[in-house]
C-alpha positions as CSV (number, residue, x, y, z in Angstrom):
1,X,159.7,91.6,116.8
2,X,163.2,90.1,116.1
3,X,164.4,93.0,113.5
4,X,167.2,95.3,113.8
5,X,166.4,98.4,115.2
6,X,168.7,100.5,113.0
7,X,167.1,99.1,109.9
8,X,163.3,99.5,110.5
9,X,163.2,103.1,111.5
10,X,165.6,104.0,107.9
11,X,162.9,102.2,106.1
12,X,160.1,103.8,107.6
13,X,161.2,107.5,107.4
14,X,162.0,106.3,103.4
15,X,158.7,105.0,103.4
16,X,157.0,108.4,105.2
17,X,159.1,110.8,102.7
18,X,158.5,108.4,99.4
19,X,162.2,107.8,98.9
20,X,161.8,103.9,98.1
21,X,159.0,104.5,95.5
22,X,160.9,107.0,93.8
23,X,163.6,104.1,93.5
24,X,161.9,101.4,92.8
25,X,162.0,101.9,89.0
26,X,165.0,99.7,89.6
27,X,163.7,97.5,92.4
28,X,164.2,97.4,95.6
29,X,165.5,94.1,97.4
30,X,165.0,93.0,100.7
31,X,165.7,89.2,102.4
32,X,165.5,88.2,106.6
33,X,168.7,86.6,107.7
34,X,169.0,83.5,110.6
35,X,168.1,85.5,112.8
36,X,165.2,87.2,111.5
37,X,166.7,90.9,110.6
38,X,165.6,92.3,107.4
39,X,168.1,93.7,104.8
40,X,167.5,95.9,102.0
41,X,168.7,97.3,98.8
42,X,169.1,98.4,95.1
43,X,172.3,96.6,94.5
44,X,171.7,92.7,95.7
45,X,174.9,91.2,96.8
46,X,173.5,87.9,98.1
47,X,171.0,85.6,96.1
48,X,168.9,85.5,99.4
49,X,167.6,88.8,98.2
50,X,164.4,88.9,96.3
51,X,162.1,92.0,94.8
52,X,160.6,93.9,97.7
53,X,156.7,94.3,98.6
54,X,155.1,97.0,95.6
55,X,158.5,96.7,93.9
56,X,158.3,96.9,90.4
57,X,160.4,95.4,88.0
58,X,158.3,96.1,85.3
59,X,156.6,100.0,85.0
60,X,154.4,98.9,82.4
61,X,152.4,96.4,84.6
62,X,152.2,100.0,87.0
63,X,148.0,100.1,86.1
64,X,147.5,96.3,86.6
65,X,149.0,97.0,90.0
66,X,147.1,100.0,90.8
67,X,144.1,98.2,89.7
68,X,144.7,95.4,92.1
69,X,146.0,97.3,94.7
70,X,142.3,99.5,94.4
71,X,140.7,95.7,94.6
72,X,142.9,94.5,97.5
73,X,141.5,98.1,99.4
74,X,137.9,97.0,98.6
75,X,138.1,94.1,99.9
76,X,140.4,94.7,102.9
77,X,137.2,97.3,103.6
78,X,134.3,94.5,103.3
79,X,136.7,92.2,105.4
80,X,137.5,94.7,107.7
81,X,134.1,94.1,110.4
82,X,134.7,90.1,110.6
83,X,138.6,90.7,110.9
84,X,138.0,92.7,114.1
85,X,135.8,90.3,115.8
86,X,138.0,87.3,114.7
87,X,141.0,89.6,115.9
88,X,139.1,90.8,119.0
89,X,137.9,86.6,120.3
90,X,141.7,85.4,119.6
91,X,143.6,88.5,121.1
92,X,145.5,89.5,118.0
93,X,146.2,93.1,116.4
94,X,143.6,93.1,113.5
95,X,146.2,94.8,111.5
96,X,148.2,91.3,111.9
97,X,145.4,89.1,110.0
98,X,144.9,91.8,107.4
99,X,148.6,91.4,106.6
100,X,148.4,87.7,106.8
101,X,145.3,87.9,104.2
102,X,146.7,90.0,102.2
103,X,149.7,87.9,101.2
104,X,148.1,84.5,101.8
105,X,145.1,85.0,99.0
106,X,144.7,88.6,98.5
107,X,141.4,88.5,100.3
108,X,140.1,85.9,98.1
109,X,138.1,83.1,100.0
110,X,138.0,80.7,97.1
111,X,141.9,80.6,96.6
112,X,143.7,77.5,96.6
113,X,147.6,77.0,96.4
114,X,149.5,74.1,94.5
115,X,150.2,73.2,97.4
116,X,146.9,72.7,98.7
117,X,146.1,75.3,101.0
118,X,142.8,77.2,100.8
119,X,140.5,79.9,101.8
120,X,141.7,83.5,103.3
121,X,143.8,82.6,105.3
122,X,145.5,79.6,103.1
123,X,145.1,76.6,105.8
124,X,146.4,73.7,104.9
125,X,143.8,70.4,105.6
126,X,145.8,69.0,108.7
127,X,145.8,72.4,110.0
128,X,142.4,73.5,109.4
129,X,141.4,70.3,111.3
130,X,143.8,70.8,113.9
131,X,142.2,73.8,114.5
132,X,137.6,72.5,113.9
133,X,137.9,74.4,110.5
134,X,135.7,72.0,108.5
135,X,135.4,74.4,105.9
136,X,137.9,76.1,104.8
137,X,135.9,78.4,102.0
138,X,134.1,79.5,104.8
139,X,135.3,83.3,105.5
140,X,134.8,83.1,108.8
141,X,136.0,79.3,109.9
142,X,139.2,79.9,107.8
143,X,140.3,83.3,109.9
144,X,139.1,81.7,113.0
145,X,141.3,78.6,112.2
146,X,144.1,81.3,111.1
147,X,143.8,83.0,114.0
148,X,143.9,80.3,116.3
149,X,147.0,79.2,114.4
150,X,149.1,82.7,114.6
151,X,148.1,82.7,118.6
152,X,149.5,79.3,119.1
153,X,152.8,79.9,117.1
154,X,153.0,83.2,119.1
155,X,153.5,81.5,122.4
156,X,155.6,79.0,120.9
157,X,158.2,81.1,120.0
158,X,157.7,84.0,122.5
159,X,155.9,86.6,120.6
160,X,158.6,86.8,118.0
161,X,156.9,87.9,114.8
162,X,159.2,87.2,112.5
163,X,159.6,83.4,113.6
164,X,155.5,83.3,113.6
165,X,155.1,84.5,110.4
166,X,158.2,82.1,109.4
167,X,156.7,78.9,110.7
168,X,153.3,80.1,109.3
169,X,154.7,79.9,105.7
170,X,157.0,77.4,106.4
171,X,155.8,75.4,109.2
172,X,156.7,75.6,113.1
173,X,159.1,72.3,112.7
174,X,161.1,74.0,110.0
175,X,161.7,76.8,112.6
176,X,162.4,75.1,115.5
177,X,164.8,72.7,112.9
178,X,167.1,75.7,112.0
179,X,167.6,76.3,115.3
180,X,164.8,78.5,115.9
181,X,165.5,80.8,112.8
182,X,163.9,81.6,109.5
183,X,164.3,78.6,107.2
184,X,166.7,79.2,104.6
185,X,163.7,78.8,101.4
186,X,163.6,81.6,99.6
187,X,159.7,81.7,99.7
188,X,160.1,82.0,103.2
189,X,162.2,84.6,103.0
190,X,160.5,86.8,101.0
191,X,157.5,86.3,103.0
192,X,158.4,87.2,106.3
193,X,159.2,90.9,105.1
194,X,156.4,90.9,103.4
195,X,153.7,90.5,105.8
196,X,155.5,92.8,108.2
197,X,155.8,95.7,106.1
198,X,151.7,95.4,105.3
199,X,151.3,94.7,109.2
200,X,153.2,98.1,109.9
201,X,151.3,100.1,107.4
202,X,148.1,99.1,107.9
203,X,149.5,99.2,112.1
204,X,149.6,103.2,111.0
205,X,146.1,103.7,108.9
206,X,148.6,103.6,105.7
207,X,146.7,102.4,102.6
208,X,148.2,100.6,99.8
């Protein structure tokens, strides 16, 4: 994983002693540069920064959250036996497709993006028939076809995470267009950190 090794352990031992959620009554920011290391703070400088994973700008939407964050758990738990198998057949870290899930739909198999995509693992139609989904509301076709996906883009850019997860979200000719670096979209952006914070805390056992 392409992150700076100075950063990640800070934000972990912040993480471990509850110092960012005691700060994040006034947000906490966090964007992924070029090449792929992820910045964080309370005072953005740079309009690459956006609102952090569980950052809350807003304290009075703190029970909605909760509430989904309690939802997201259930599901995550009901998911959890066909996530390991689907994890197990495609050599991946099961904690990696629960992060993936997570963001992509919130472990909702029926969600659909403006954009198109669809299912758990939010496969676009070229993809999912790239990869013999032919149903992508299907639990189990969709994190196959997701899984097959994340394996392939692993190779391609030599088990760098962070470019994975960027050409997952942004697409693997976007990446390998800037140069083999995280696109410059701010959805991109924002998504990379994501998905790796969830991947390290559910990595750990942590719950949401």
């Amino acid at each position: 994983m392409n992150l700076k090794q100075s950063i990640l352990p800070t934000v972990a031992l912040l993480l471990g002693f509850g110092l960012i959620q005691s700060t994040w009554a006034e947000v906490i920011y966090s964007f992924t540069d070029d090449h792929g290391v992820v910045h964080f703070t309370n005072v953005p400088t740079d309009e690459r920064y956006v609102p952090f994973i569980g950052s809350s700008a807003n304290p009075g939407k703190s029970r909605t959250a909760s509430n989904n964050g309690h939802l997201i758990a259930s599901l995550k738990t009901q998911y959890a036996p066909v996530i390991k198998e689907v994890a197990r057949a495609h050599a991946l870290e099961d904690a990696l497709l629960h992060a993936v899930v997570t963001v992509e739909s919130a472990y909702n198999p029926k969600a659909v993006s403006k954009k198109g995509a669809a299912g758990l693992m939010q496969l676009m139609p070229e993809t999912a028939q790239r990869y013999g989904v032919t149903d992508r509301f299907d639990p189990v076709q969709n994190l196959h076809g997701g899984a097959r996906y994340l394996t392939e883009l692993l190779r391609m850019f030599n088990g760098n995470l962070s470019l994975t997860l960027a050409a997952y979200n942004a697409g693997e000719n976007n990446v390998v267009k800037y140069g083999n670096r995280i696109p410059p979209f701010q959805e991109t952006r924002a998504y990379v950190p994501k998905v790796l914070d969830l991947y390290r805390r559910y990595h750990s056992g942590e719950r949401l």
